[in-house]
SEZAFI-936735 format. One record per residue (C-alpha): x, y, z; residue number from 1; residue in three letters. Coordinates in steps of 0.05 Angstrom, whole numbers, padded with zeros to 5 digits. Example, Ala and Ser with C-alpha at 12.3 -4.5 7.8 and 13.67 -1.06 7.14 Angstrom:
<atoms>
ATOM       u       v       w  gunu  marse
ATOM   00246  -00090   00156     1    ALA
ATOM   00273  -00021   00143     2    SER
</atoms>
This chain:
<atoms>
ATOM       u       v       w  gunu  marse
ATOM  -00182   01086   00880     1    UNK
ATOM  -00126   01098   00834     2    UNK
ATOM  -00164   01162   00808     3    UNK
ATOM  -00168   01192   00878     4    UNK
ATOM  -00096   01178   00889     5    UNK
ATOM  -00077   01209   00808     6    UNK
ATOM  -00133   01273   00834     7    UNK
ATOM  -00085   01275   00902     8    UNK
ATOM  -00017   01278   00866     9    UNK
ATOM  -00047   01324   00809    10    UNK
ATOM  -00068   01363   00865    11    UNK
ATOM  -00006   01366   00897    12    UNK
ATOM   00038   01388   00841    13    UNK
ATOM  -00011   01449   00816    14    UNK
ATOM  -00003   01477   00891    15    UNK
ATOM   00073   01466   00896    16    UNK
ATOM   00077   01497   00828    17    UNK
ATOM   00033   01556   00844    18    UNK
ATOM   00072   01568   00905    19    UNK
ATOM   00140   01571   00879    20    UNK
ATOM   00118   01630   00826    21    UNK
ATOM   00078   01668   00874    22    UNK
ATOM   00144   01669   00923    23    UNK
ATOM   00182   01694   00860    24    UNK
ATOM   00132   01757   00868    25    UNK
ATOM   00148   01767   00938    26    UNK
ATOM   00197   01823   00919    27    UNK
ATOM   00149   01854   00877    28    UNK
ATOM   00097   01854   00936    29    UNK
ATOM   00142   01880   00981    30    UNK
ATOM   00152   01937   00940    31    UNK
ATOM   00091   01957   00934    32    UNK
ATOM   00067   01953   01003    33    UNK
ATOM   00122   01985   01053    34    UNK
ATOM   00095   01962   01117    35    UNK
ATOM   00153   01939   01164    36    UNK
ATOM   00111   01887   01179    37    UNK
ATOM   00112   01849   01118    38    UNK
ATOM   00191   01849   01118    39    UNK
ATOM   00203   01810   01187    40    UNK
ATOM   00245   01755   01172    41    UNK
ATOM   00210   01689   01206    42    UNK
ATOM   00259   01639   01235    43    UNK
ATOM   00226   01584   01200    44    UNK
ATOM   00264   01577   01134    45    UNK
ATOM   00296   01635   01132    46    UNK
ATOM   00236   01674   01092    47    UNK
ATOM   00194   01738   01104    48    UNK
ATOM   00129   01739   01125    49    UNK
ATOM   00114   01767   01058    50    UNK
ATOM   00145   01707   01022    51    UNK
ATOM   00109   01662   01070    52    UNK
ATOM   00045   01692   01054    53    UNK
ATOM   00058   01697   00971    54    UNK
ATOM   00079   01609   00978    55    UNK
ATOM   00009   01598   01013    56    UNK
ATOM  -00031   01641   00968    57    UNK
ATOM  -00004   01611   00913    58    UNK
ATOM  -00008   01536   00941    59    UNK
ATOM  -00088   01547   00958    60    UNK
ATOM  -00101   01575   00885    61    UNK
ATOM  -00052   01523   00851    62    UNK
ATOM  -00087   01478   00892    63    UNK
ATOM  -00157   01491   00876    64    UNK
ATOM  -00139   01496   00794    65    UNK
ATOM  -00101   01422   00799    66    UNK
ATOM  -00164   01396   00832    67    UNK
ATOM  -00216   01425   00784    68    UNK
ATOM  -00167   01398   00735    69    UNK
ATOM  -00153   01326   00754    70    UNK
ATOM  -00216   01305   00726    71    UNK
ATOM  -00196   01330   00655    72    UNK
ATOM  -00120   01305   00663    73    UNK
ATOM  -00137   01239   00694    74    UNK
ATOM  -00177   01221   00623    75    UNK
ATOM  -00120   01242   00584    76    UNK
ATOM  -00077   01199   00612    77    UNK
ATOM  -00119   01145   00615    78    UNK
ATOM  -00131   01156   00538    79    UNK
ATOM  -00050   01158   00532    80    UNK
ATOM  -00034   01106   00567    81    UNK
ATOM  -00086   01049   00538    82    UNK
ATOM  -00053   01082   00467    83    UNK
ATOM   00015   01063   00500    84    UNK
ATOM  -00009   00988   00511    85    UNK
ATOM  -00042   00987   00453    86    UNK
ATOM   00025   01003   00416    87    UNK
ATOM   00063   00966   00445    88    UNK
ATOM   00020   00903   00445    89    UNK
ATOM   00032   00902   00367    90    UNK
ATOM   00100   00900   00379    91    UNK
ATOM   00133   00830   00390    92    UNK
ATOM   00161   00823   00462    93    UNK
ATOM   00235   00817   00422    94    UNK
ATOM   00224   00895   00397    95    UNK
ATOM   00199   00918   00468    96    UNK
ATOM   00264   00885   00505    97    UNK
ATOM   00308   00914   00449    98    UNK
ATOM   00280   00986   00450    99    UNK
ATOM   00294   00976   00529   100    UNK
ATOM   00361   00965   00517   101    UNK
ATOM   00374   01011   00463   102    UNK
ATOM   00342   01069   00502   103    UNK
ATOM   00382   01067   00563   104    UNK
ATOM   00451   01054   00519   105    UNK
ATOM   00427   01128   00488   106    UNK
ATOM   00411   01156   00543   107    UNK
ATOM   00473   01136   00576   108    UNK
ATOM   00523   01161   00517   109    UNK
ATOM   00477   01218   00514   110    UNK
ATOM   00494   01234   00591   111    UNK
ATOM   00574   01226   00572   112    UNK
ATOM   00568   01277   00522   113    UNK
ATOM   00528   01324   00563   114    UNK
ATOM   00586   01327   00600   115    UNK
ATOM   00635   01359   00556   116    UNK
ATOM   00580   01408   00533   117    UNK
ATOM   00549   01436   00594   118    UNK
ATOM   00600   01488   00606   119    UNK
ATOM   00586   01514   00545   120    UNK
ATOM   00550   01593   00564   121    UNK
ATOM   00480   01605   00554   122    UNK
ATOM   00467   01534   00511   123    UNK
ATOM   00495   01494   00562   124    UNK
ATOM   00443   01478   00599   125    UNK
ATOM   00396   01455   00543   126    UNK
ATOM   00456   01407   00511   127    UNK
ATOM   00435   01346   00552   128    UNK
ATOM   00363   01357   00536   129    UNK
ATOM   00368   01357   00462   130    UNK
ATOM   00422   01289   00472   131    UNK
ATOM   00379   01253   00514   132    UNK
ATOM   00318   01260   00460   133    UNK
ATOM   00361   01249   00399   134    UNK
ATOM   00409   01196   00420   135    UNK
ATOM   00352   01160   00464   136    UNK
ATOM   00308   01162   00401   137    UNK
ATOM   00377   01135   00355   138    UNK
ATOM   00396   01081   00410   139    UNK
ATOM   00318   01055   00395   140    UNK
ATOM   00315   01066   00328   141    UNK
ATOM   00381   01018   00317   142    UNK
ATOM   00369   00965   00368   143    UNK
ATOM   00304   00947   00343   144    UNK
ATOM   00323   00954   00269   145    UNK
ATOM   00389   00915   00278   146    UNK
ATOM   00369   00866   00334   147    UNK
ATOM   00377   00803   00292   148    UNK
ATOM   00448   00816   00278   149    UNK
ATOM   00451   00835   00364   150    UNK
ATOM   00431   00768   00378   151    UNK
ATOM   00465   00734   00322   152    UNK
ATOM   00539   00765   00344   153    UNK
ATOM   00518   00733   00423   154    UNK
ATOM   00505   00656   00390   155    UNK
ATOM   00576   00633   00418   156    UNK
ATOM   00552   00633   00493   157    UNK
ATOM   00498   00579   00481   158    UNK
ATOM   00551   00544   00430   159    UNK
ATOM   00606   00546   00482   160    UNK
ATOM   00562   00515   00540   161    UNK
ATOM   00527   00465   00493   162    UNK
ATOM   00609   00447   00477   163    UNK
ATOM   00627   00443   00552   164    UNK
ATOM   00566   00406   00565   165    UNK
ATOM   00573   00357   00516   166    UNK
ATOM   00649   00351   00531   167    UNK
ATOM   00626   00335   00603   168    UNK
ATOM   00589   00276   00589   169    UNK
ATOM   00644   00248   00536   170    UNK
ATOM   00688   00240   00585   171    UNK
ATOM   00646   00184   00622   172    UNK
ATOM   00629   00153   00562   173    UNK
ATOM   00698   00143   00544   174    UNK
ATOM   00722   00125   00602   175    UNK
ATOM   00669   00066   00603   176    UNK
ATOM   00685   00044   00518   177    UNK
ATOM   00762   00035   00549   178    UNK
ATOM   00737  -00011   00615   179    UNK
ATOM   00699  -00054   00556   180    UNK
ATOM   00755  -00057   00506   181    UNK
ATOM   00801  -00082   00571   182    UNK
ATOM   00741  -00131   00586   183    UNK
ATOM   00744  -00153   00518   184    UNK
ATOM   00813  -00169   00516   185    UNK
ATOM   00824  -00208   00564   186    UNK
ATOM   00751  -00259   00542   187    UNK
ATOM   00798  -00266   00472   188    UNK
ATOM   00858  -00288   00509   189    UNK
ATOM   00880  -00352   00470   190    UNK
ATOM   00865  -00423   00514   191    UNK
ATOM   00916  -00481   00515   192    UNK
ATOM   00896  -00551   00506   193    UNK
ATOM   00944  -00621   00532   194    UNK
ATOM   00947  -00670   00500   195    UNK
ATOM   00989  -00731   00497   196    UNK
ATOM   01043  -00688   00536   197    UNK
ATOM   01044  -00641   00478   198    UNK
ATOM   01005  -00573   00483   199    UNK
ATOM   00970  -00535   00434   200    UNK
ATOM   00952  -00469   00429   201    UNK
ATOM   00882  -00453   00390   202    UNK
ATOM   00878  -00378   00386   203    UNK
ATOM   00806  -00358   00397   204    UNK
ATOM   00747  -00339   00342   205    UNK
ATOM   00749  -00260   00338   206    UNK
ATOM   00683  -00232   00354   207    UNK
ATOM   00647  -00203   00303   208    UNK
ATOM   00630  -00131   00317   209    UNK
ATOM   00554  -00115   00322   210    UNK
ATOM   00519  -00065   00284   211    UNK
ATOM   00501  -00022   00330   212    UNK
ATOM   00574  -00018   00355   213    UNK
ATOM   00602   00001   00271   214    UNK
ATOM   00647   00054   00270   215    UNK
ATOM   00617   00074   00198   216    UNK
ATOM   00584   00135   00210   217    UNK
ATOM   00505   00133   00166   218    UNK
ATOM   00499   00185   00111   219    UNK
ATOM   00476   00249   00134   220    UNK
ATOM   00398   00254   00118   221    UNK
ATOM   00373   00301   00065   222    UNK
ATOM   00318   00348   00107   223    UNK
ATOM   00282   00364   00037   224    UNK
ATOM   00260   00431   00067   225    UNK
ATOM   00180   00437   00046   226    UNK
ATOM   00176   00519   00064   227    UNK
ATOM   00102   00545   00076   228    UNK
ATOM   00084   00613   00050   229    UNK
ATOM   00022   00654   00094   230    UNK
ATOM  -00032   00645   00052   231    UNK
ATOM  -00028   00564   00050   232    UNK
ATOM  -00025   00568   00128   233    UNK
ATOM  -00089   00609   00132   234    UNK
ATOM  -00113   00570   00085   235    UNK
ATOM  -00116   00507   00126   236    UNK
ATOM  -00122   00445   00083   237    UNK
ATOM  -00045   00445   00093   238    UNK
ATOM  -00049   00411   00171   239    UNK
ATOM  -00098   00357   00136   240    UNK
ATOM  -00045   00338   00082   241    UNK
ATOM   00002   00334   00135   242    UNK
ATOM  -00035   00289   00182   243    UNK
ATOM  -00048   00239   00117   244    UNK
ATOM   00028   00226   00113   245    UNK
ATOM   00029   00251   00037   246    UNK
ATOM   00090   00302   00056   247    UNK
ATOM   00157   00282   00061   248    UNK
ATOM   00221   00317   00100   249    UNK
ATOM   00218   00373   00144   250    UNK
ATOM   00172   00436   00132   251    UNK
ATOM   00210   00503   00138   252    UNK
ATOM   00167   00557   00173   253    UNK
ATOM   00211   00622   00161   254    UNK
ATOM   00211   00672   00219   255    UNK
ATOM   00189   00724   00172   256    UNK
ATOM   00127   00684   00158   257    UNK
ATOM   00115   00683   00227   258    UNK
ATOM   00118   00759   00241   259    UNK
ATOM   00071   00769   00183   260    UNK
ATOM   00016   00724   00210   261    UNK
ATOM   00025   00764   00277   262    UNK
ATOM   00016   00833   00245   263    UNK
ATOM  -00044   00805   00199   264    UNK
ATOM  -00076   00778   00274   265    UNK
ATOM  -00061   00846   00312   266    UNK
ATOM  -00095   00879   00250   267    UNK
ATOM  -00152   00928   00264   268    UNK
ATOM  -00192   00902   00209   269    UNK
ATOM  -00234   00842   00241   270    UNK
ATOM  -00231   00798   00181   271    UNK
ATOM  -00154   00809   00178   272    UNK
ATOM  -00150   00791   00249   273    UNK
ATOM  -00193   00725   00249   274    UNK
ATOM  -00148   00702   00188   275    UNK
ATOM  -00086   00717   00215   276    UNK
ATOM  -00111   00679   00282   277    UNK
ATOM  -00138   00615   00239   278    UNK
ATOM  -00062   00613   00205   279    UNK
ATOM  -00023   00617   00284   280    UNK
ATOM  -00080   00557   00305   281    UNK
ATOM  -00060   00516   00234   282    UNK
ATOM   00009   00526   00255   283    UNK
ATOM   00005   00505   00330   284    UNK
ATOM  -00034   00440   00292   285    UNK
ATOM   00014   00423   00249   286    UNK
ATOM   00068   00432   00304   287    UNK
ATOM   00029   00384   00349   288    UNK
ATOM   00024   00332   00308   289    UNK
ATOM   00098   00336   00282   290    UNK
ATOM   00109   00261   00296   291    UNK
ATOM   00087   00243   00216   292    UNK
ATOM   00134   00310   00199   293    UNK
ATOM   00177   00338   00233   294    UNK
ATOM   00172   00424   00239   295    UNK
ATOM   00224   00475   00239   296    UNK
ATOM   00228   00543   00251   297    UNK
ATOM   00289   00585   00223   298    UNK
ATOM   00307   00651   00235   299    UNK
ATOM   00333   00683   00178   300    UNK
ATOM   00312   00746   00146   301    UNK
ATOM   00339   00786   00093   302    UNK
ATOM   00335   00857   00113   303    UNK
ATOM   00351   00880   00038   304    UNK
ATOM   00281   00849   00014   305    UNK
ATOM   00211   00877   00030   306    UNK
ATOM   00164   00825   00003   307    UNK
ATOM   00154   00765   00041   308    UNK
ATOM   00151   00733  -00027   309    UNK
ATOM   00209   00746  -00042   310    UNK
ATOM   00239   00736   00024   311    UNK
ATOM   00217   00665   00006   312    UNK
ATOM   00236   00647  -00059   313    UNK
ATOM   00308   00672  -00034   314    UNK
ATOM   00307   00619   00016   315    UNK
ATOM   00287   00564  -00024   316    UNK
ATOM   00337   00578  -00067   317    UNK
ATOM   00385   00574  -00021   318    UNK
ATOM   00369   00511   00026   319    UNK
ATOM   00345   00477  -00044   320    UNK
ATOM   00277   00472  -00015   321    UNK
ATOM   00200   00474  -00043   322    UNK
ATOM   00151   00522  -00037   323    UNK
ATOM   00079   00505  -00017   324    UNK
ATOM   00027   00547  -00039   325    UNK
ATOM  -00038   00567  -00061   326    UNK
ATOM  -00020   00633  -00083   327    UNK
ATOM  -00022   00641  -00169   328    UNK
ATOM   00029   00694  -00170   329    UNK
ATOM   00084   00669  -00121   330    UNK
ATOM   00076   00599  -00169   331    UNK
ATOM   00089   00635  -00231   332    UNK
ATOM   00152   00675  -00192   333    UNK
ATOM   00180   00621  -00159   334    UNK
ATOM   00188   00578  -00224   335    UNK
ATOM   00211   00633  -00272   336    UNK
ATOM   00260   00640  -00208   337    UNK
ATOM   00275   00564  -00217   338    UNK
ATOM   00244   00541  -00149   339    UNK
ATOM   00206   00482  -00152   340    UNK
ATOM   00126   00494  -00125   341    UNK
ATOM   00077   00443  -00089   342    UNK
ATOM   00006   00474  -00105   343    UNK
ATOM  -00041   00458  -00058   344    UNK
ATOM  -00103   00486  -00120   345    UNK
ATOM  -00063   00433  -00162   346    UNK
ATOM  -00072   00377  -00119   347    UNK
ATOM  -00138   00392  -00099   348    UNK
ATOM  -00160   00384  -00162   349    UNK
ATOM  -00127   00322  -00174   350    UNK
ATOM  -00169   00290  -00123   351    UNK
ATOM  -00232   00316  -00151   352    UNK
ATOM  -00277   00268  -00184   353    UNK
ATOM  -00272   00269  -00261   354    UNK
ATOM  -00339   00303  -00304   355    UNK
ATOM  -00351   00265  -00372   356    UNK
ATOM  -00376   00311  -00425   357    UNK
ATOM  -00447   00279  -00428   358    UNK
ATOM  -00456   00261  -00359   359    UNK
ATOM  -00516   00292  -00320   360    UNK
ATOM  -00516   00312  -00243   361    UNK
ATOM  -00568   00347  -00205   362    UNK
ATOM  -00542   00421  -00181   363    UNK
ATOM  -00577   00485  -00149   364    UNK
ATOM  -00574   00549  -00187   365    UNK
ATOM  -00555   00598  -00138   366    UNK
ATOM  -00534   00656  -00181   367    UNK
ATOM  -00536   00688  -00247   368    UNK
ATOM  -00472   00688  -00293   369    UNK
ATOM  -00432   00743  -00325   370    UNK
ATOM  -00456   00728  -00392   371    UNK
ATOM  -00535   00744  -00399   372    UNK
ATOM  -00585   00686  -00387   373    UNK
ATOM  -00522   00644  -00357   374    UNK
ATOM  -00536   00607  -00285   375    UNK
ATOM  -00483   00588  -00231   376    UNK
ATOM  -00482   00531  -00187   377    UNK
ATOM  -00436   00499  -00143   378    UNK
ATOM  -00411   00426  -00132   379    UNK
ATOM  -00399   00406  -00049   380    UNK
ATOM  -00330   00415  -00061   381    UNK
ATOM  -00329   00492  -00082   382    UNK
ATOM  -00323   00471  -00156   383    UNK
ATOM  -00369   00530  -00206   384    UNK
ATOM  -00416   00501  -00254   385    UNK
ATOM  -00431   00551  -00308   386    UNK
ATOM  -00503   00537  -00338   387    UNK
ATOM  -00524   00551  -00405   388    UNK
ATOM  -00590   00592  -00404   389    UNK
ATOM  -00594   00573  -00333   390    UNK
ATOM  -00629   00640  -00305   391    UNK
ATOM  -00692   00623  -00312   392    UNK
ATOM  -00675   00569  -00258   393    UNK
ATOM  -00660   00612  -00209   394    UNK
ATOM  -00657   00586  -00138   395    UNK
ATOM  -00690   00516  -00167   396    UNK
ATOM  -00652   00450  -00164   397    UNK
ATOM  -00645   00420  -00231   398    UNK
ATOM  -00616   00367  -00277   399    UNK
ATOM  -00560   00389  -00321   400    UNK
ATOM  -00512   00361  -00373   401    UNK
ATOM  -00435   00358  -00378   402    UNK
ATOM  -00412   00401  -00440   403    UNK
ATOM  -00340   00406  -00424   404    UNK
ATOM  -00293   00430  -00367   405    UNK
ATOM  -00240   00474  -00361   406    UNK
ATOM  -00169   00462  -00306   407    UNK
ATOM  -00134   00512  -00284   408    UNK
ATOM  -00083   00520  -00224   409    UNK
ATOM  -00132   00564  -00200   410    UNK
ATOM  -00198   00507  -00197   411    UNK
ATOM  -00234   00478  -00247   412    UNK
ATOM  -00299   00508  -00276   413    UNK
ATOM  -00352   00457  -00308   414    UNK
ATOM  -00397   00477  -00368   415    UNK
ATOM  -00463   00447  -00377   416    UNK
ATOM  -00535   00457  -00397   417    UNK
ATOM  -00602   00435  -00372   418    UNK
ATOM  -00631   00377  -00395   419    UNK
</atoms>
């Protein structure tokens, strides 16, 4: 349906377009061909019947090239405007709304300098072209790039109502603390006693305020930010050490953490897209069980860094957090940078069970070694077990012996040699 009605309007336009040049030949026709007859003026709009019959030629064969053409044009479009969605379906909904903005603020200033410029001979009429692209693009450019500091200059609105709000229901609350105080008064009113026509006055016990009514104010808790890099989020055994209760404090997911697990799930590449998909599902995890830790989400960036790295050993450094990770390189960074690091390899392999030199295990030889006549097997929890003149036991389950092992922050590797 929506093709006919494209093929109509296509249609349309190529006929209105091919009638309005062949009536600027209508002169030229009427030249050529002096018969009187083709110069009566008609009383319906003012044309000649020469005019008249130059818009309807041109109309039928306008016509008839927009409809052999709608076809072709109707796919182009189509192809343009899944491009369009596809664009803009990368783009978070933050960038869309501020290129919105920023494009009708160009346009706009673009139309107020137009203005002054279109009296300007001959070039005056293309002024307000060339403004409306350049500013338009400009106003886009700058909103989108600059948006953070937009919405960070607009923060007093929800500060101001949270104030007012919180000033509303004060007032109650105060105005009930002053009925008790009045209440309380008048119970520690001292009582008279008579006796033997003398009386006594026994002033009253004070009552001893409770806790929950001290006027000491606790000691504000240290959050001990945790902060999550994107590789230990993909990786996934983070949400497990979360839901044991090992972690303490608050984990810090940095916005710019966020944005580059969405770009790594809107990647073309497949197995760039399922990882960046696994790391948003570990995070809404994590988030949903945030009653053993509590989550937060900050939005800071620092426009002056490119690496996300980077970006995150600055921020440790300055809410005195710690970095979790899995990643070798950020490890080594962040403590030449004096940032404290939580490896997740590192604790793995704490847990792992410890291999005596000497003691034998049964392992499957799956693949040959880098050194010739070496075998490789594997342990159920990932760890590599390099065998000694193990390639002759290729794809055979055999007995081996413990020669040593080597830790790393990368894993542990376990020598050995058949038995």
């Amino acid at each position: 349906m929506l093709d006919k009605v494209l093929r109509f309007f296509i249609t349309l336009v190529f006929a209105i377009v091919g009638g309005a040049l062949l009536k600027l030949a209508s002169p030229m026709l009427a030249m050529f061909i002096s018969v009187e007859f083709f110069n009566v003026d008609i009383e319906i709009f003012q044309i000649t019947l020469a005019s008249l019959i130059c818009i309807l030629t041109g109309a039928l064969i306008g016509g008839l090239c927009g409809w052999f053409a709608s076809p072709f044009l109707t796919r182009q479009l189509s192809r343009f405007t899944v491009f369009v969605e596809k664009q803009l379906g990368k783009m978070p909904i933050n960038d869309v709304i501020a290129g919105a903005v920023g494009l009708a603020i160009g346009l706009i200033i673009a139309n107020l300098l137009s203005y002054s410029f279109a009296k300007i001979p001959v070039v005056g009429d293309y002024i307000p072209v060339i403004f409306s692209i350049v500013i338009g693009y400009l106003g886009i450019h700058i909103t989108i790039k600059k948006r953070k500091e937009l919405i960070g200059s607009f923060e007093f609105i929800p500060r101001t109502l949270k104030e007012v709000l919180r000033n509303r229901e004060a007032q109650p609350a105060e105005s009930n603390k002053n009925e008790i105080k009045s209440e309380k008064v008048s119970i520690e009113r001292p009582k008279t006693y008579k006796r033997k026509d003398k009386t006594e006055t026994k002033p009253s016990t004070p009552v001893p305020t409770p806790l929950s009514e001290s006027t000491d104010k606790p000691a504000e808790v240290k959050k001990n930010y945790k902060l999550l890099d994107t590789n230990v989020i993909i990786d996934g055994r983070i949400a497990d050490i979360c839901a044991t209760g090992f972690l303490e404090g608050t984990l810090l997911i940095p916005v710019f953490v966020l944005e580059e697990l969405q770009h790594i799930a809107d990647s073309p590449d497949s197995l760039r897209r399922v990882r960046g998909r696994r790391g948003l599902d570990v995070l809404k995890q994590i988030q949903d069980d945030s009653a053993r830790l509590k989550v937060e989400v900050m939005n800071v960036d620092f426009d002056d860094i490119q690496e996300v790295d980077s970006k995150l050993v600055r921020l440790a450094q300055k809410v005195n957090g710690k970095i979790i990770t899995n990643d070798f390189n950020l490890n080594k960074v962040a403590q030449l940078r004096g940032v404290e690091v939580l490896n997740i390899n590192d604790l793995s392999n704490a847990v792992k069970p410890v291999v005596i030199p000497g003691e034998t295990m049964k392992v499957q030889v799956v693949k040959d070694g880098k050194e010739p006549g070496q075998g490789v097997a594997y342990l159920e929890d990932g760890t590599m077990i390099v065998i000694e003149n193990g390639h002759r036991y290729l794809s055979r389950t055999i007995s081996v012996e413990v020669t040593s092992a080597l830790q790393t922050s990368a894993g542990r590797m376990i020598f050995a040699k058949p038995r």
